[in-house]
TORDO-286659 format. One line per 8 residues: number of its first residue (from 1); their letters; for each residue x, z, y of N, C-alpha, C. Coordinates in steps of 0.001 Angstrom, whole numbers, plus 500000, padded with zeros to 6 digits. Each point is the difference from the previous one (the first is absolute). Example, Ala and Ser with C-alpha at 12.3 -4.5 7.8 and 13.67 -1.06 7.14 Angstrom:
# TORDO-286659
1	AS	513190:507800:494310:499110:500000:501190:500900:500000:501200; 499650:499280:501050:500820:500060:501190:499230:500730:501090
# end
This chain:
# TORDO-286659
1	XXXXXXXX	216176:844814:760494:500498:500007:501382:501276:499174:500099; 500104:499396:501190:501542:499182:500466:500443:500573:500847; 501367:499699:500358:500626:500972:500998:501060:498728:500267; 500317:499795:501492:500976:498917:500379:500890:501270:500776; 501236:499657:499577:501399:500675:500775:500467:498935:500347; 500107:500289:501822:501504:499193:500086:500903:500905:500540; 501100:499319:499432:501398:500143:499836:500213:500729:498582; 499264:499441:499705:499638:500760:497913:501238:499932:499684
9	XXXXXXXX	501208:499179:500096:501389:500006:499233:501085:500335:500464; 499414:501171:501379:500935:501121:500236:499959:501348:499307; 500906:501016:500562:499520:501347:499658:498944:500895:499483; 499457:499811:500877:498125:500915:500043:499484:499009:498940; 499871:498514:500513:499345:499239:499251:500020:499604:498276; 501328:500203:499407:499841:500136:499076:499795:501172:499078; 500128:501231:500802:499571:501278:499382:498311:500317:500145; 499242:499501:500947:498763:499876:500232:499706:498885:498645
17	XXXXXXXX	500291:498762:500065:499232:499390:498935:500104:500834:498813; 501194:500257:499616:499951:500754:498780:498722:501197:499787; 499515:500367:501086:499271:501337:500467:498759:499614:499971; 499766:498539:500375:498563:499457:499830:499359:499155:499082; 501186:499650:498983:500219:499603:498639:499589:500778:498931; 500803:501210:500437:499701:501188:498955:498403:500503:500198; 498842:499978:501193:499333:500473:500554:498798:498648:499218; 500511:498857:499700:499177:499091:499583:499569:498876:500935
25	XXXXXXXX	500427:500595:501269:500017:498791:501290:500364:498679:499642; 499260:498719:500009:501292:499041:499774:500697:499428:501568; 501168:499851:499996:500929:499962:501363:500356:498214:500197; 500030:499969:501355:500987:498802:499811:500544:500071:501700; 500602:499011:500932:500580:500837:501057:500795:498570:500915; 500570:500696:501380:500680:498709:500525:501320:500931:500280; 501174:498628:499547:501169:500769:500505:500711:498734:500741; 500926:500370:500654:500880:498851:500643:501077:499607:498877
33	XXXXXXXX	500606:501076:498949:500694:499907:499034:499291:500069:498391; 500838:498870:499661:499504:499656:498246:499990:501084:499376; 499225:500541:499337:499997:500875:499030:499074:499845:498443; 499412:501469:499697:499468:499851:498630:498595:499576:500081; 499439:500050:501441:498416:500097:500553:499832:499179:501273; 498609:499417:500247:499933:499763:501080:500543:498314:500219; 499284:500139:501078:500498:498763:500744:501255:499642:501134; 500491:499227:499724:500882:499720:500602:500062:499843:502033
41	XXXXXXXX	499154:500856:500885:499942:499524:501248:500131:500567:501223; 499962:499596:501322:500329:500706:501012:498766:500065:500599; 499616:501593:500501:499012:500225:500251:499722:499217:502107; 501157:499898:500264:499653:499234:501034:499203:498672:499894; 500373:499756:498407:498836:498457:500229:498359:500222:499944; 499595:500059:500931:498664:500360:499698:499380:498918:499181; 500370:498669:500125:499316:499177:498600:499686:500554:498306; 501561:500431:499861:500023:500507:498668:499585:501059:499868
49	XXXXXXXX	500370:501029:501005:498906:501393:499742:498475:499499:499934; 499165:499260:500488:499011:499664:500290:499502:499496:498055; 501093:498944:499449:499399:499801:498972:500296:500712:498904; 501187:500896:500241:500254:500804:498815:498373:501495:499815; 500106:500117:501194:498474:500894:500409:498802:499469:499359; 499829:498907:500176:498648:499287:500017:500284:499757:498053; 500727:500048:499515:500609:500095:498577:499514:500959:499092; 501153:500736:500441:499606:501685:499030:499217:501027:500526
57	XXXXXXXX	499187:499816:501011:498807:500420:500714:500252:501624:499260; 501031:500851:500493:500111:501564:499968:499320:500960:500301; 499434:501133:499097:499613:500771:500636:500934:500909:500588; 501059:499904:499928:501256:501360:500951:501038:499022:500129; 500326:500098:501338:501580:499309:500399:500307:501155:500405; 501811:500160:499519:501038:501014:500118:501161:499107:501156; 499758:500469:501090:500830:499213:501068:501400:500714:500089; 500902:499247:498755:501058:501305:500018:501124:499060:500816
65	XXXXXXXX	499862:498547:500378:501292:498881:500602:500456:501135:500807; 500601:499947:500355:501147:500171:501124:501302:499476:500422; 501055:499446:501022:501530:500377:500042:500452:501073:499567; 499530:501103:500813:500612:500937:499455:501224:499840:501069; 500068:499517:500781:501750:500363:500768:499833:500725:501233; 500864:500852:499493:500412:501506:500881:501079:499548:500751; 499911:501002:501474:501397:500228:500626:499609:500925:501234; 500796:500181:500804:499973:501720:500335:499189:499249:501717
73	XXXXXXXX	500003:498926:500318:499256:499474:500974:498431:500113:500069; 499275:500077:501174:498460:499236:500145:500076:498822:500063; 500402:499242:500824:500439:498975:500353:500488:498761:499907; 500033:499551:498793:501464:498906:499038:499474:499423:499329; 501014:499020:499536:499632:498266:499345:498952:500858:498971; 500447:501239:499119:499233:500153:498936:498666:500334:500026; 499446:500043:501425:498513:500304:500479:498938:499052:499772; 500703:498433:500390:499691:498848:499974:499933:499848:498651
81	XXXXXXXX	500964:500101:499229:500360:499810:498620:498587:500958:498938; 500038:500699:500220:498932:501129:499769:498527:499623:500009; 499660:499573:501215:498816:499892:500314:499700:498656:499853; 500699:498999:499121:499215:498654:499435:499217:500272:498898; 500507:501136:499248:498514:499998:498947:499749:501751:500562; 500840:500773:500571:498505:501230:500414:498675:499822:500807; 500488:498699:500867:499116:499741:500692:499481:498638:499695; 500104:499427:500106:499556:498277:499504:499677:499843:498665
89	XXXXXXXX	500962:500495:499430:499297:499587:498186:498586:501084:499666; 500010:501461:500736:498859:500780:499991:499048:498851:500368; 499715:500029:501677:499454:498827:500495:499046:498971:498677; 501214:499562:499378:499433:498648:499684:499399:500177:498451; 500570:501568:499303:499459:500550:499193:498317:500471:499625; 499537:500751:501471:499072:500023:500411:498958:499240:499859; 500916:499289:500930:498727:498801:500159:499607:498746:499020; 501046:500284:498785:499563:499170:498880:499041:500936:499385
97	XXXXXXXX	499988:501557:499741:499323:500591:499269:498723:500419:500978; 500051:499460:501181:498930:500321:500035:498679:498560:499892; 500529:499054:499621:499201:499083:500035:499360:499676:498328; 499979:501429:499245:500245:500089:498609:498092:500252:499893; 499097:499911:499342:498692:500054:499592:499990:501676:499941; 500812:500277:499443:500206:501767:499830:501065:500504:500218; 500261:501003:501309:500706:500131:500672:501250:500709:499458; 501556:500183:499725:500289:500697:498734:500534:501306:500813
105	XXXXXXXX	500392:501114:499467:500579:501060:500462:501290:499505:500256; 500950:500431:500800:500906:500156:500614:501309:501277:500226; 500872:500093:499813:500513:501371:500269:501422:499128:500291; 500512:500075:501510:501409:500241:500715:500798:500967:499485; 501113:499628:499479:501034:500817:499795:500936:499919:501129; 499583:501403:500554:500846:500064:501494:501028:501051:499825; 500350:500927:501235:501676:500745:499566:499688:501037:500816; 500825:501025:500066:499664:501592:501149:501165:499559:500809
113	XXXXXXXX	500686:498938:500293:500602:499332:501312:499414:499559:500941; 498242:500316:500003:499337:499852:500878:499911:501194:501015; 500470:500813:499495:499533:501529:499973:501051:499726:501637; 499229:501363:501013:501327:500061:500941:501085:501185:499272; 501140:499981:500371:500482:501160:499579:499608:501702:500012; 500457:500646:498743:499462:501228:499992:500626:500467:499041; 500910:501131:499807:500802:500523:499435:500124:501539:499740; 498622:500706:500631:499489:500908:499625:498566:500353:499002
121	XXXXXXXX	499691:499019:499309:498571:499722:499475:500118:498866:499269; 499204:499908:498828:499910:499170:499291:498668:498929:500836; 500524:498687:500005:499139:498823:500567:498705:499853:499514; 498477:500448:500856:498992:500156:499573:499308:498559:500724; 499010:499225:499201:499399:498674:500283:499551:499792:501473; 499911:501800:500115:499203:499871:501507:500952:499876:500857; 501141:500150:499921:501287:500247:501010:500378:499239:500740; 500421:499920:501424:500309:498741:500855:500803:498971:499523
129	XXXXXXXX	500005:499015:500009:500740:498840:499572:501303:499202:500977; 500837:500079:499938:501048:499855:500579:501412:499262:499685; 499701:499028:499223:501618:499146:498836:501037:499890:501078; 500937:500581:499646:501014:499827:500661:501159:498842:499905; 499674:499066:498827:500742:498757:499264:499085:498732:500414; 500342:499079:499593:499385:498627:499490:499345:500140:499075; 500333:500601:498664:499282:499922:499561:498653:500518:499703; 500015:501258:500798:499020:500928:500177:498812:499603:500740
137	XXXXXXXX	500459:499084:501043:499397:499646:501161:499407:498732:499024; 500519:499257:499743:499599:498884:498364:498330:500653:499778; 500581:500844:499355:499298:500367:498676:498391:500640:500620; 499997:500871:501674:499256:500421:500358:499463:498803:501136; 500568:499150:500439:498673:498589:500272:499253:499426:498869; 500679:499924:498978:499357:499772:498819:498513:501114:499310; 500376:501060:500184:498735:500871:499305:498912:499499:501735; 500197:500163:500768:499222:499863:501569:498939:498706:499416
145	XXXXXXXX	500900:498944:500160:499666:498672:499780:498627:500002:498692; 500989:500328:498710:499110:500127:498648:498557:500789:500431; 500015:500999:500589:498932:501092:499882:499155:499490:501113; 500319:499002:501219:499387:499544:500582:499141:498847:499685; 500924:499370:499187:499187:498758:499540:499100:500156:498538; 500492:501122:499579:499046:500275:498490:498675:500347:500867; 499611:500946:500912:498969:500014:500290:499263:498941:500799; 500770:498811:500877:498970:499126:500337:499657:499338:498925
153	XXXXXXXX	500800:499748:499037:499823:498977:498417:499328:501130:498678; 499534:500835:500638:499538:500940:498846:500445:500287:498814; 501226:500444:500136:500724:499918:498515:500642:501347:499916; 499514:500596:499226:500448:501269:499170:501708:500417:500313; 500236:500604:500816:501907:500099:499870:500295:501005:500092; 501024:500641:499656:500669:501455:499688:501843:499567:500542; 500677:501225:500347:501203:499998:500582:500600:500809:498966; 501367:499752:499601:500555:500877:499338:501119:500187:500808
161	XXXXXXXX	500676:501426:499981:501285:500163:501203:500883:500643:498751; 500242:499316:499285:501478:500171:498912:501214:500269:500791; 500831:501345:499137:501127:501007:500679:501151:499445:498611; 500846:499353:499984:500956:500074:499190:499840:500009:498334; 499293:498819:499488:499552:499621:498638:501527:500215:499639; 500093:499779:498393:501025:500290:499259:500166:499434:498619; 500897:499464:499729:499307:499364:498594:501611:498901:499524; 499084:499556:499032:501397:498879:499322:499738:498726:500725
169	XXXXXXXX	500568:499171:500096:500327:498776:500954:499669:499676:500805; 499951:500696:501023:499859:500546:501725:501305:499373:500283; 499913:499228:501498:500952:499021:500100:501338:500808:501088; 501229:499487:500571:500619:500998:500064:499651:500373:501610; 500860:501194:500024:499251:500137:501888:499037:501671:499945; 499742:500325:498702:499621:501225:499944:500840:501081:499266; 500127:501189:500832:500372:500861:499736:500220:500392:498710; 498966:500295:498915:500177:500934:498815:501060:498826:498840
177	XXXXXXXX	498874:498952:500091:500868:498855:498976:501079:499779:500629; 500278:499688:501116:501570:499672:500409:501144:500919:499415; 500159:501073:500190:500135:501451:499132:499919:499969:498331; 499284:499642:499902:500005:499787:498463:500696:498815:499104; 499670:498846:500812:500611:498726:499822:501794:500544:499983; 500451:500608:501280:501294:500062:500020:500462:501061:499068; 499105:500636:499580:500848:501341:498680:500324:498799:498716; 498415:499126:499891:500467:499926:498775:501332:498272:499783
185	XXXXXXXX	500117:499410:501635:501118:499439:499827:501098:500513:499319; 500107:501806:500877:501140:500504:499805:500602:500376:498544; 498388:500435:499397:500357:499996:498553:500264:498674:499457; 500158:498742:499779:499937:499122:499670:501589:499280:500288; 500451:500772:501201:501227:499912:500487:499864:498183:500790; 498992:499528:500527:500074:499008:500601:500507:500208:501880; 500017:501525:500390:500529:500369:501288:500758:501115:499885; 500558:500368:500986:500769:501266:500218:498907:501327:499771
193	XXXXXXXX	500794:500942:499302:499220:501092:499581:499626:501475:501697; 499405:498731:500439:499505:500735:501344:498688:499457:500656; 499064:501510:499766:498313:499998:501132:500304:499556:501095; 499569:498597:500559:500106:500525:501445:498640:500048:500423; 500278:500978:500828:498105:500230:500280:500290:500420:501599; 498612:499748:500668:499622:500296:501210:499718:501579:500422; 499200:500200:500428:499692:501746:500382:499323:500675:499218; 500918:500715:499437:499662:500639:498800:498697:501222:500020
201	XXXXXXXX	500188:500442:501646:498823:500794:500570:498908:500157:500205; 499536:498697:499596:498780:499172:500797:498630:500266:498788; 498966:499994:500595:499084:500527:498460:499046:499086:500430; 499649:499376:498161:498646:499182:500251:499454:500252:499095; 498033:499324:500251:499296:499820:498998:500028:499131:499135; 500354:500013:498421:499883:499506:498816:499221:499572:499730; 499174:498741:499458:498951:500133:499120:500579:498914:498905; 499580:500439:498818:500132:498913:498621:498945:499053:500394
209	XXXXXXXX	500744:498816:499523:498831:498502:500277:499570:499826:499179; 499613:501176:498684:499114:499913:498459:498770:500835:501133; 500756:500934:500833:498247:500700:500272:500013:499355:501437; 500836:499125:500917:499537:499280:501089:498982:499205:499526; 500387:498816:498864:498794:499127:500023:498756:500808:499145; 499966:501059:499356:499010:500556:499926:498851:500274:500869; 501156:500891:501325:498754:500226:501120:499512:498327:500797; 501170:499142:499582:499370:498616:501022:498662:499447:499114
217	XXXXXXXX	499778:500301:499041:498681:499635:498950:498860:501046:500321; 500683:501188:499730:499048:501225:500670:498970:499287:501133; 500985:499954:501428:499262:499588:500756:499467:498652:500259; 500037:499131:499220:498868:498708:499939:499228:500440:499636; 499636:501230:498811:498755:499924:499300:499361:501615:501296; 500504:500446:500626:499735:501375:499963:500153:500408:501807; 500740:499009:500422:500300:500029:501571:499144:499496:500680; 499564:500573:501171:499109:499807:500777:500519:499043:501310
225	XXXXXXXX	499081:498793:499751:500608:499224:501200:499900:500181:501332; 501279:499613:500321:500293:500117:501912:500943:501300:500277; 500068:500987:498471:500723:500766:500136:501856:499480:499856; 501114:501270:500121:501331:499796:499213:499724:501442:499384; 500987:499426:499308:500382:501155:499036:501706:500021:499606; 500897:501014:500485:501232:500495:499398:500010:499808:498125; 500857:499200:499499:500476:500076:498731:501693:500609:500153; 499934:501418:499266:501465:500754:500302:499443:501202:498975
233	XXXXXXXX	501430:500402:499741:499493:500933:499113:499961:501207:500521; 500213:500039:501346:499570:501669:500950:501517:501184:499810; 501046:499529:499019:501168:500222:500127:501254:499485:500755; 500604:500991:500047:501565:499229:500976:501274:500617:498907; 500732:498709:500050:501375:500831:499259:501314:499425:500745; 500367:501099:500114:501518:499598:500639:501135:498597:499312; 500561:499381:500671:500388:498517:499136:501463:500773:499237; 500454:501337:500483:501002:500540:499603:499639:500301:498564
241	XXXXXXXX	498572:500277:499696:499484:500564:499186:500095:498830:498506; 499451:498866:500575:500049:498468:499221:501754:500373:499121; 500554:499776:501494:501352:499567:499591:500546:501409:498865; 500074:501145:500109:500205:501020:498717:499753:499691:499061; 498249:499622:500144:499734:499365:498768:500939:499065:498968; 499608:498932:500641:501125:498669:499741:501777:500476:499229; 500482:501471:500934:501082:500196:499356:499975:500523:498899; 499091:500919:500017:499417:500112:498588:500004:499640:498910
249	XXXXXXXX	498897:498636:500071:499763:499428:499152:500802:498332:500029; 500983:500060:500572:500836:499281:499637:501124:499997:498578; 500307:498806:499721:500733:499821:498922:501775:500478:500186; 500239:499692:501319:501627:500187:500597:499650:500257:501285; 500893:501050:499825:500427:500719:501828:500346:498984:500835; 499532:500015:501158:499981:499284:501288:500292:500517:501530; 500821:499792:500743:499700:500984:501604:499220:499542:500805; 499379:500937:501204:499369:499560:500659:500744:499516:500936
257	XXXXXXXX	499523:498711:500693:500466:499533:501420:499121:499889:500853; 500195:500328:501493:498448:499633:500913:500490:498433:500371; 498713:499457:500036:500310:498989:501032:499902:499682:501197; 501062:499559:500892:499512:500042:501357:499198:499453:500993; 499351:499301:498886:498995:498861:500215:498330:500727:500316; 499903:501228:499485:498675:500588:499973:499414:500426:501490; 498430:499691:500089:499710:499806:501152:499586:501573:500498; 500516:499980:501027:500051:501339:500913:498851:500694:500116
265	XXXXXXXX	499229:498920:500701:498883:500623:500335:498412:499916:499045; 500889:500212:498897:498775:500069:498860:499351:501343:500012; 498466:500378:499625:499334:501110:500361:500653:500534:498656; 500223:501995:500327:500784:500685:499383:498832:500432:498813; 498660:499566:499775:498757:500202:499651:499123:498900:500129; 499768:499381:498558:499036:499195:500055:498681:500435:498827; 498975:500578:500436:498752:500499:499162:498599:499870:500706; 498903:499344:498929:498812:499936:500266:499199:500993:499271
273	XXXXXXXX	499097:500210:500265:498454:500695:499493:499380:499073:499390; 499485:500045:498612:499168:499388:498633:499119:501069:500251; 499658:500328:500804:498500:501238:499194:498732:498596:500338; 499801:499216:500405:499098:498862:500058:500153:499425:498710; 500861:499522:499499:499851:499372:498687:499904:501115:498484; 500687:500825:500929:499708:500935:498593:498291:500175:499572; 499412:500142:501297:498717:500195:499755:499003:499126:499614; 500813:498701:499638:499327:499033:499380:500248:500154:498520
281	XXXXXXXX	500721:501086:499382:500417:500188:498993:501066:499347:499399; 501374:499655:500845:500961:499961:499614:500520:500698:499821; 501342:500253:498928:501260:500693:499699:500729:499475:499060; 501814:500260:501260:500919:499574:499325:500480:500486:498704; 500082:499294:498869:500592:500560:498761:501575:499703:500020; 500133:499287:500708:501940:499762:499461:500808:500740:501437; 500643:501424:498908:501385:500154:501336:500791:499472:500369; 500969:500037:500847:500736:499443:500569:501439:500454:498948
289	XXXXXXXX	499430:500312:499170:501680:500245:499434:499804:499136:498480; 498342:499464:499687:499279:498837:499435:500329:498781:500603; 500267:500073:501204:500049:498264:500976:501741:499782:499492; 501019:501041:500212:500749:499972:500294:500624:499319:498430; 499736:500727:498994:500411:499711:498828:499603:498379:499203; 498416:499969:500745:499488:498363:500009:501151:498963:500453; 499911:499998:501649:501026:499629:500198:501423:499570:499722; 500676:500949:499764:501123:500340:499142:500209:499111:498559
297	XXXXXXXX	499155:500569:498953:499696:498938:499005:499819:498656:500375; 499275:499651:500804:499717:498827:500846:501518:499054:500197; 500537:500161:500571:501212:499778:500450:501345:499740:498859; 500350:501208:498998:500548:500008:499410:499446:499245:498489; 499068:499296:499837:499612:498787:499278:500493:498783:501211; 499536:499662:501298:499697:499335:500609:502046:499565:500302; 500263:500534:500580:501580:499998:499732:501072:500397:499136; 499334:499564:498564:500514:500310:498849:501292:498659:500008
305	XX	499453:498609:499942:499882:499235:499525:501535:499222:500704; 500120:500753:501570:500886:499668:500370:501320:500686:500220
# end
């Protein structure tokens, strides 16, 4: 079997190859940035998607590209920014694979920022859809678009709605590593021996990106197309909770500082429902106090040096 990722030489993407490596898959992938895999390209060119397709003729593309840029708007430059490859590079993704002799499976890696808000219940697939960001609004023309056009082009596709992956070289802008990154400056003594962290109140779903790209393999082989499916580990932990940790298992005492920078109107509860993927026979093996120590190690090699 082949498997094409793009954006293979981000986050997800290089913890997935490793995942489909180990599995015997052989991988190869498109990124906009040089890395260890893959081709060098922008999925807006439909030329080169067209011949990189017509190439390594895949049986599974992992559509993991994204921006990725957040901000507390619907509305803004980063919508535009967003939707050149949620929407156009899908688009042009598509329609290279679908002009393939054998049609390959497909699976969108999408987000529960599609979700409308809900802060009494964990986010179930069936639940109204409502993004309150750019990027949400991104990410959910994009699954519309994909699931519309997989069925006029007959192509096998699956949705994944990933809640807060976790892992070692996750870029900055997320919560747990940001947190971690700054303890182990502090041990290192490259900053002032002070957390600053946002709302310490606020609870989310975790998942390790050893068992995210697990379930994103799960469901190529095992997901039923036209469906989504929640990847989350069905837990919430308080970020107060992270941060104890961290003092913990830190090397040198540190204080906390808030920053006044943290956004207000962030939901006081962010959790989905996995009983859909569970029943495909997934389960998470790594805790969160496993991610945390990954991490951690992660970092304190990674900013050894300086």
């Amino acid at each position: 079997m082949k498997a094409l990722i793009t954006g293979i030489n981000g986050f997800i993407g290089k913890h997935l190859t490793a995942e489909l490596e180990n599995a015997g898959v052989k991988v190869t992938g498109i990124d906009v940035q040089k890395g260890d895999y893959g081709y060098v390209a922008d999925l807006i060119n439909q030329k080169v998607v067209n011949t990189i397709m017509a190439k390594e003729k895949p049986d599974y593309i992992f559509h993991l590209a994204s921006p990725i840029l957040r901000s507390d708007q619907l509305i803004d430059d980063t919508l535009t920014k967003n939707l050149q490859v949620d929407l156009y590079g899908t688009v042009n993704l598509l329609q290279s694979a679908r002009k393939l002799k054998k049609r390959p499976k497909v699976l969108i890696s999408g987000t529960a920022a599609v979700y409308k808000k809900n802060q009494d219940k964990p986010f179930k697939e069936t639940d109204p859809l409502e993004p309150k960001t750019a990027y949400g609004l991104s990410k959910l023309t994009q699954e519309l678009i994909a699931m519309e056009l997989a069925k006029s082009y007959q192509i096998p596709l699956v949705v994944s709605r990933s809640i807060l992956l976790i892992g070692p070289q996750q870029a900055e802008g997320f919560v747990v590593n940001d947190l971690v990154k700054q303890t182990v400056k502090i041990e290192y003594k490259q900053v002032k021996p002070q957390l600053v962290i946002g709302n310490l109140n606020t609870k989310r779903d975790f998942t390790d990106i050893r068992d995210g790209v697990k379930a994103y393999y799960l469901l190529m082989k095992k997901g039923k197309p036209g469906e989504y499916y929640n990847v989350c580990s069905g837990q919430v932990t308080e970020i107060k909770t992270i941060v104890q940790w961290l003092e913990k298992n830190s090397r040198v005492k540190f204080e906390i500082k808030q920053s006044p920078k943290w956004r207000k109107n962030d939901l006081a509860i962010i959790q989905a429902d996995n009983q859909k993927l569970l029943k495909l026979g997934w389960q998470p093996q790594y805790s969160l106090t496993d991610s945390l120590l990954t991490i951690l190690n992660y970092w304190r090699s990674e900013l050894k040096a300086f």
